[in-house]
N, C-alpha and C positions, 0 to 999 in steps of 0.2 A: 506261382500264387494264383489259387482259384477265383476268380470275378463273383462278385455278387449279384445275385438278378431283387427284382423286384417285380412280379410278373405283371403281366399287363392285364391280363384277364382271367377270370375262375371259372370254370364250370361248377353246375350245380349237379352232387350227387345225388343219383336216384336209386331205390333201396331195391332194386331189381336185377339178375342174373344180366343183363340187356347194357350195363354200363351207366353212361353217361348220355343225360337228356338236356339242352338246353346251355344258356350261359349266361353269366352275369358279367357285368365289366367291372374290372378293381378299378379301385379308386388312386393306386400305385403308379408313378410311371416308369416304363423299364427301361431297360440299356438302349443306348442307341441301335437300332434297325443296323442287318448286317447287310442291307439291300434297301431297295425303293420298296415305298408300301403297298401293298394291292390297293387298285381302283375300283369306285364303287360303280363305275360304268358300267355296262353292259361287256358281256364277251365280244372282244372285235372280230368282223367277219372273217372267213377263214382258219377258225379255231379248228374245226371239224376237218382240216383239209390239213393241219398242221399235225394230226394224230400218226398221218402214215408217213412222218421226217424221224426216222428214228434213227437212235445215233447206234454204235456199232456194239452195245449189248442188247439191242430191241427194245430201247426204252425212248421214251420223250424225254427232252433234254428241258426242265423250265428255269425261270428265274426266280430270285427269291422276290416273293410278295407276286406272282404273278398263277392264277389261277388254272387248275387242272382242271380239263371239263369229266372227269368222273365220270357223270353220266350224259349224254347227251338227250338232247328233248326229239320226242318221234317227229318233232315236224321241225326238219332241215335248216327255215327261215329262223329259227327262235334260237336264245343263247343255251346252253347244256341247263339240264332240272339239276345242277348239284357237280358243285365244285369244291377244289382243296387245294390250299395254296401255303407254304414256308411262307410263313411271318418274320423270323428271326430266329437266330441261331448261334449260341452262346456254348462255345468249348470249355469243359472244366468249369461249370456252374458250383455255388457252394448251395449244398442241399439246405433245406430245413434246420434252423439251428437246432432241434434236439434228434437228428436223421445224424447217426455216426457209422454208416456202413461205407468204407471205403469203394471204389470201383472193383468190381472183380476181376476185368479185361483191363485196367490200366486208367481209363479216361471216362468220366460221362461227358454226354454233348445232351442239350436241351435243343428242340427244336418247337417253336412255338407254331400251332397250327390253326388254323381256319376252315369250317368246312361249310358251306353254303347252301341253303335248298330255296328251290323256288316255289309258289304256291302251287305249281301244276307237277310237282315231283308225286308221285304214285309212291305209298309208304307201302302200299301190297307189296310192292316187289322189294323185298328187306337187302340194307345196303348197310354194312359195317363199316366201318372206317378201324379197326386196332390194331393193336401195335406191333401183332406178331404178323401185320402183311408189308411191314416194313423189312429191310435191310440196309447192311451198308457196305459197301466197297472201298478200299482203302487207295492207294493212290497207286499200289504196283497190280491193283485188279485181285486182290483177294478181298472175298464176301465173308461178312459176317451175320451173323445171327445178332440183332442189339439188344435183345429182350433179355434179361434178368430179373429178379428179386429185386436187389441192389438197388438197380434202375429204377422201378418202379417203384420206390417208395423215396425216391431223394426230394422230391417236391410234394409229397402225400396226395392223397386221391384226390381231394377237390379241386386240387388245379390242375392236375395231368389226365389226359386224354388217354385210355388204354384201348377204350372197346365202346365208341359212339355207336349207336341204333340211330337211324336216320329218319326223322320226320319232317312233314313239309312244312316250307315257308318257317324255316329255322336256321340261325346262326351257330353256330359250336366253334368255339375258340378256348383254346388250354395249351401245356406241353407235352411232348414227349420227349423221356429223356433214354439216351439209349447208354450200353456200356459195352466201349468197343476197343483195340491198341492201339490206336488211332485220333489222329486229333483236325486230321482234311479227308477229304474224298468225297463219296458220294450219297447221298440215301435214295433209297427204292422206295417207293410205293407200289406193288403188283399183288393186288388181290387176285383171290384163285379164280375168277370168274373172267377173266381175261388173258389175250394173246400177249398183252405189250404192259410194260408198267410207266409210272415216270422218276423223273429222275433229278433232282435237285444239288448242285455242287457245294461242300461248304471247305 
């Protein structure tokens, strides 16, 4: 029997080819957190030095609610301009009550995300956050592809995260729901502009 969510926060759609800008916080409170929640602290020292522990597919291994530095800031001393951190993550979510499109891989998984900019993030240099730079690994090491139709519409646009443009001194928090045979393992985040991705276990 699929769990209910009640999401915790909506993005607001923006009428542009570019995705999703900005967010609003729902008024809802959701499932309980499948982890500790991220901190509003600063990035603790040694983030920058933790990028090159990677585990044995070339990824960063993080914790739920614990921040990715995405990008890191040109001066060494500072926390990363822009981060992404697993909020929570709920197996067999029930879509939209009027969303009747069963999974097409067997399972959806919702993963709620956060993504972080700081006022010194430079928007010149265009940074995407979507869905199709995700994957997932299943627990005997087969990849999946999570993106479908299906998926993408069990929570409807306003609250799922497909394809952020990234602006500074900006919050972005929504879900994403993937459709995969699988109900444990892993999610990637490895944008194509990088050697390494990271890696979150659910």
């Amino acid at each position: 029997m699929r769990r209910s969510v009640l999401p915790a926060f909506a993005l607001a759609l923006t009428l542009t080819a570019c995705g999703f800008s900005g967010a609003a916080d729902g008024d809802a409170a959701g499932p309980e957190p499948a982890g500790p929640s991220a901190s509003d602290a600063p990035a603790e020292p040694g983030t920058e030095e933790r990028e090159a522990e990677l585990n044995e597919r070339g990824n960063v291994l993080m914790g739920i609610g614990e921040e990715a530095p995405i990008r890191p800031s040109l001066d060494p001393d500072e926390p990363p301009v822009l981060t992404l951190s697993v909020e929570e993550v709920i197996v067999d979510p029930v879509c939209e009550e009027d969303f009747e499109e069963p999974p097409e891989n067997g399972h959806y998984v919702a993963f709620r995300l956060s993504a972080e900019s700081t006022p010194t993030f430079d928007p010149r240099v265009i940074t995407t956050i979507a869905d199709y730079d995700f994957r997932v690994i299943g627990p005997d090491g087969s990849t999946y592809d999570p993106v479908t139709p299906e998926a993408r519409g069990c929570f409807g646009p306003p609250l799922q995260i497909r394809n952020m443009r990234i602006g500074a001194d900006h919050e972005y928090r929504g879900w994403m729901v993937v459709d995969v045979p699988v109900t444990s393992g892993s999610l990637v985040y490895a944008p194509g502009d990088g050697p390494n991705g990271w890696e979150w276990q659910f």
